[in-house]
C-alpha positions in Angstrom: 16.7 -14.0 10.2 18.6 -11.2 9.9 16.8 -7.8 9.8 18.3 -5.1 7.0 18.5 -1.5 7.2 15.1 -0.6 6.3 13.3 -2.2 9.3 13.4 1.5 11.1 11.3 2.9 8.0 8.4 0.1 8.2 8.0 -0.3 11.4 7.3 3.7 10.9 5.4 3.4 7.8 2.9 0.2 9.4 2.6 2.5 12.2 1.0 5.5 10.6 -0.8 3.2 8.2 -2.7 1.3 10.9 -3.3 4.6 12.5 -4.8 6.3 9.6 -7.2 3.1 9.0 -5.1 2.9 5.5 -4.7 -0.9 5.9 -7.9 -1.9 3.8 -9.9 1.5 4.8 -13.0 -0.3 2.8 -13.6 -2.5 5.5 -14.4 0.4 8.2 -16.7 2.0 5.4 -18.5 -0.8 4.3 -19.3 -1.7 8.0 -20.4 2.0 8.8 -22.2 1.4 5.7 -23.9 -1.4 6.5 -24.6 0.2 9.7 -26.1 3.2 8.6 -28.5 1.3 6.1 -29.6 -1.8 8.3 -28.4 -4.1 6.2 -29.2 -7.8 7.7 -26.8 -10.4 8.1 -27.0 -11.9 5.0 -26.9 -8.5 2.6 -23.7 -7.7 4.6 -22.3 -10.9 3.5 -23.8 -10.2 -0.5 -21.8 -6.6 -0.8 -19.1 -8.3 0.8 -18.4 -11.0 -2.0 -19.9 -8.3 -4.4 -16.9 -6.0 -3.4 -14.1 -9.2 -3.3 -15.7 -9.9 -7.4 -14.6 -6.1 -8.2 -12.6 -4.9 -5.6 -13.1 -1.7 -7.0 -16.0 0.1 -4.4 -17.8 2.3 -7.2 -18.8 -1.2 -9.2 -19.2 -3.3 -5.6 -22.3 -0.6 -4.9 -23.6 -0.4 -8.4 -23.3 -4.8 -8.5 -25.1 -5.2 -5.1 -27.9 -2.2 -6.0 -28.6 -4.7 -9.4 -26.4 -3.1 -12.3 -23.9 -5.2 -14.4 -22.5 -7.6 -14.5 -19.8 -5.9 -16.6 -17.9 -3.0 -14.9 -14.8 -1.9 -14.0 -12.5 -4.4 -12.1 -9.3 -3.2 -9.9 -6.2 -4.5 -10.1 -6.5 -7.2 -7.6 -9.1 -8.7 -9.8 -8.0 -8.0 -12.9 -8.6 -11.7 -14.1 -12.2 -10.5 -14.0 -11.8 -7.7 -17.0 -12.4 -11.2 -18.6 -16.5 -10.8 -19.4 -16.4 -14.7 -19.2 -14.4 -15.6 -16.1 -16.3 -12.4 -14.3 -19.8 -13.7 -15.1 -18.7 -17.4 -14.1 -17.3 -16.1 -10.6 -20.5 -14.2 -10.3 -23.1 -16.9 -11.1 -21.3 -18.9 -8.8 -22.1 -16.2 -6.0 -25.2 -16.6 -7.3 -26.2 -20.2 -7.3 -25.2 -20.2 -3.4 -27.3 -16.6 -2.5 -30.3 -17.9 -4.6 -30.4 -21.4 -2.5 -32.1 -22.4 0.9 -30.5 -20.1 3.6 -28.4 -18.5 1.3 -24.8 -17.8 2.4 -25.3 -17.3 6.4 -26.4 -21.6 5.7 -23.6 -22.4 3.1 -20.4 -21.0 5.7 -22.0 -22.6 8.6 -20.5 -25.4 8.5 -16.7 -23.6 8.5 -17.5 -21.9 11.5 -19.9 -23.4 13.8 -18.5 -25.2 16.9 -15.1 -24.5 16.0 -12.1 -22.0 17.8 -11.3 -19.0 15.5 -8.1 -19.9 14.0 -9.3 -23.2 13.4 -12.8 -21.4 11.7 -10.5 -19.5 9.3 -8.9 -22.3 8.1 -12.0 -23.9 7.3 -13.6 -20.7 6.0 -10.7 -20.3 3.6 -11.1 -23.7 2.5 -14.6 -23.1 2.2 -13.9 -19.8 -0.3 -11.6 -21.5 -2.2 -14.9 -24.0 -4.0 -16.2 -20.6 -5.3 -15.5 -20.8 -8.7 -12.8 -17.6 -9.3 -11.5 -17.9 -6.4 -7.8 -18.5 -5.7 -6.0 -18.1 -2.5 -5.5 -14.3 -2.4 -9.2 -14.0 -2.8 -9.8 -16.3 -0.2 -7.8 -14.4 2.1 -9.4 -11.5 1.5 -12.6 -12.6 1.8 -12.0 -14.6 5.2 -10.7 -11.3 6.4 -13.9 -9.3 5.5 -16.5 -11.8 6.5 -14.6 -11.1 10.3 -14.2 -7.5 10.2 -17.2 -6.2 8.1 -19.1 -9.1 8.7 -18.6 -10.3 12.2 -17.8 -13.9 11.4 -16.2 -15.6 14.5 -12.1 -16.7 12.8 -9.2 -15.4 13.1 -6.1 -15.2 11.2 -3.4 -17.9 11.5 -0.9 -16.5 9.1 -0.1 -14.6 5.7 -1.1 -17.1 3.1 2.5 -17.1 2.1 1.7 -20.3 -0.1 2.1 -18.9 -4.3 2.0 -15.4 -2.7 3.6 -12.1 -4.2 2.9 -9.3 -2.3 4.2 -10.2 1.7 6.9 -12.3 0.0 8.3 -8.9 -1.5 8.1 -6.7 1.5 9.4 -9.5 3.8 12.7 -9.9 1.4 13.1 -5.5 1.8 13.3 -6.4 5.9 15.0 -10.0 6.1 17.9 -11.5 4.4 18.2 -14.7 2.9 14.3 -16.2 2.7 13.6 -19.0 0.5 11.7 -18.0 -2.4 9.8 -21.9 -3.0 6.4 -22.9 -2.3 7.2 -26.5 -0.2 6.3 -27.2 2.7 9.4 -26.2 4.6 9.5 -22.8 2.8 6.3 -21.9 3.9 7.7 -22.8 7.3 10.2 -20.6 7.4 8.0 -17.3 5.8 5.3 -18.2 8.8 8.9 -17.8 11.5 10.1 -14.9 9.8 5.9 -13.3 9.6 5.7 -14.3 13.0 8.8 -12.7 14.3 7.9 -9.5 12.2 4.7 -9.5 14.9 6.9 -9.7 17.8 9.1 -6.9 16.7 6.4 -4.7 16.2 5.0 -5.7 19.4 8.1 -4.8 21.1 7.7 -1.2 19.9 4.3 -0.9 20.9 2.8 -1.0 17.7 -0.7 -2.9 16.9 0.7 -6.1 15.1 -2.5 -8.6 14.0 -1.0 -10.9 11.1 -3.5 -9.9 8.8 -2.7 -6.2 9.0 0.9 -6.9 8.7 0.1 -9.0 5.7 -1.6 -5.6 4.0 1.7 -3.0 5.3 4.1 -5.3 4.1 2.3 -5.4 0.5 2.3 -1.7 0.7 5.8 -1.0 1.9 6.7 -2.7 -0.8 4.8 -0.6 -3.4 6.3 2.5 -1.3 9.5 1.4 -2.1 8.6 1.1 -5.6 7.5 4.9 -6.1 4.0 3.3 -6.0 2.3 3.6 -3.0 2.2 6.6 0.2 -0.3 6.8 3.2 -3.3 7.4 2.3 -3.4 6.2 -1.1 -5.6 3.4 -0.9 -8.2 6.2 0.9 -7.5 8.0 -2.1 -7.9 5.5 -4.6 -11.4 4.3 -3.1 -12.8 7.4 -3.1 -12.0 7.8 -7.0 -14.0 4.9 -7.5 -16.8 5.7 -5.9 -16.5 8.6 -8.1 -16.3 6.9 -11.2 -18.4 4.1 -10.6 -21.5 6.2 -9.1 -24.9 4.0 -7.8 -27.9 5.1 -5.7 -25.6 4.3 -2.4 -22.7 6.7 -3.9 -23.7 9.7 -1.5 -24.4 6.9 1.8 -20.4 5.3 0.8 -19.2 9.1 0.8 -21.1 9.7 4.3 -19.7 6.3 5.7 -16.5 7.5 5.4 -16.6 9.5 8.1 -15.0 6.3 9.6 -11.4 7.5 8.3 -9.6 10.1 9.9 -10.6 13.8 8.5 -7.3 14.6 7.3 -7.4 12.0 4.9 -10.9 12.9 3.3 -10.2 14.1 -0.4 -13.7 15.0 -0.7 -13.3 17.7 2.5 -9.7 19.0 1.4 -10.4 19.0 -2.8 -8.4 16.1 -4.1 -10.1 13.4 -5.6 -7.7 10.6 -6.6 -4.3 9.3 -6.0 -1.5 11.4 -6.2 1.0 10.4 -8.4 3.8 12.7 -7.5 3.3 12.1 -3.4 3.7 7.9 -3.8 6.8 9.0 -5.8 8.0 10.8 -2.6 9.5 8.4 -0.3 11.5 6.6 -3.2 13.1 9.7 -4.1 13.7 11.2 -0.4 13.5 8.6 1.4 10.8 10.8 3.4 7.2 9.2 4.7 4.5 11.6 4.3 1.6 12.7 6.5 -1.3 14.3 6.3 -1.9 17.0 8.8 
């Protein structure tokens, strides 16, 4: 495939945003959170789905300290604004924490004995029974278990299959992908993702699948006037703001595991900035904190 004109500007953009941890900066917190508080195994594993049900940090803290069910859901999860479908995704969580060896038994059996790529797989597959759950959530989920978590997988590809997000910023870079969901469409959107790795490898730059999954999503919402480094930092710490529990103050502390410069609650800003994720559309400019 054919790389366009804008390949300079992401490979800058992915750079800076795996640098500044602002590729899914909640999964850094919550593990310095979980540090901080001794959480075992298994209540890493609860405020990990607990987060996933919101994905909206403020509510994921208040949810796993015992308030709700309803509060505020982020975009990702908008489908659970729905009181219904949000208390039928969370007494499926539910029914699995509440039985005999709780979750560390029930994803057993996707992991155990198995290599890592073939463990995600299964562990996606394994997400997917969760009642609520489609594949984006699945994803997501996979990827936290691993990287808050600890779970032993490792991701194969993007999940390109009925996805939105990668789809987009993988047309900005390369010309003429297929926009279906068979079989040999997916093929070709696992090539192209895979030769998006080796790129980025071959300027140096930290490429894991998964991460470039997250920039690619986000370069497209920076092209969009929608997005700028550091918003997702920004946009957590707004909900933690909003949303406020007795672990509020230890989420703000845990943050420590993002770069200082980045911090709204150390510089005064307390949410995303409109005006900045309008910058690069309109300039053409990537901003930096410094």
């Amino acid at each position: 495939m054919r790389l366009t004109p804008l390949w300079g500007d992401y490979a800058r953009f992915h750079a800076l945003a795996l640098e500044t941890k602002d590729v899914d900066p909640v999964y850094p917190v919550l593990r310095t959170l979980a540090q901080d508080l001794r959480l075992s195994a298994e209540e890493r594993i609860r405020l990990v789905m607990a987060h996933v049900a919101y994905y909206h940090m403020g509510s994921a803290l208040a949810y796993f300290e015992g308030r709700g069910p309803t509060l505020p859901c982020a975009t990702e999860r908008r489908g659970h604004r729905d009181p219904k479908k949000l208390a039928a995704h969370l007494d499926a969580l539910r029914s699995v924490s509440d039985a005999p060896g709780g979750w560390s038994a029930w994803f057993a059996p996707a992991v155990a004995g198995k290599s890592p790529r073939d463990a995600w797989i299964a562990l996606n597959e394994r997400l997917m029974e969760i009642h609520g759950n489609g594949r984006w959530a699945s994803y997501k989920t996979a990827e936290m278990l691993w990287k808050v978590c600890g779970f032993p997988v490792e991701a194969t590809d993007m999940g390109h299959r009925y996805s939105s997000g990668p789809r987009k910023g993988l047309n900005l870079l390369f010309d003429g992908l297929p926009e279906g969901n068979k079989d040999e469409h997916i093929g070709v959107l696992d090539e192209t993702s895979e030769q998006l790795c080796r790129l980025l490898k071959e300027e140096g730059l930290p490429a894991p699948v998964e991460e470039a999954e997250t920039t690619l999503c986000d370069f497209h919402s920076l092209r969009e006037g929608r997005y700028y480094v550091g918003h997702d930092i920004d946009q957590m710490l707004r909900q933690l703001l909003d949303v406020q529990s007795g672990m509020t103050r230890d989420a703000l502390k845990a943050r420590r595991a993002l770069p200082r410069a980045y911090r709204g609650e150390i510089h005064g800003w307390s949410a995303p900035d409109k005006a900045r994720a309008r910058a690069y559309r309109a300039t053409g400019k990537i901003l930096e904190r410094t």
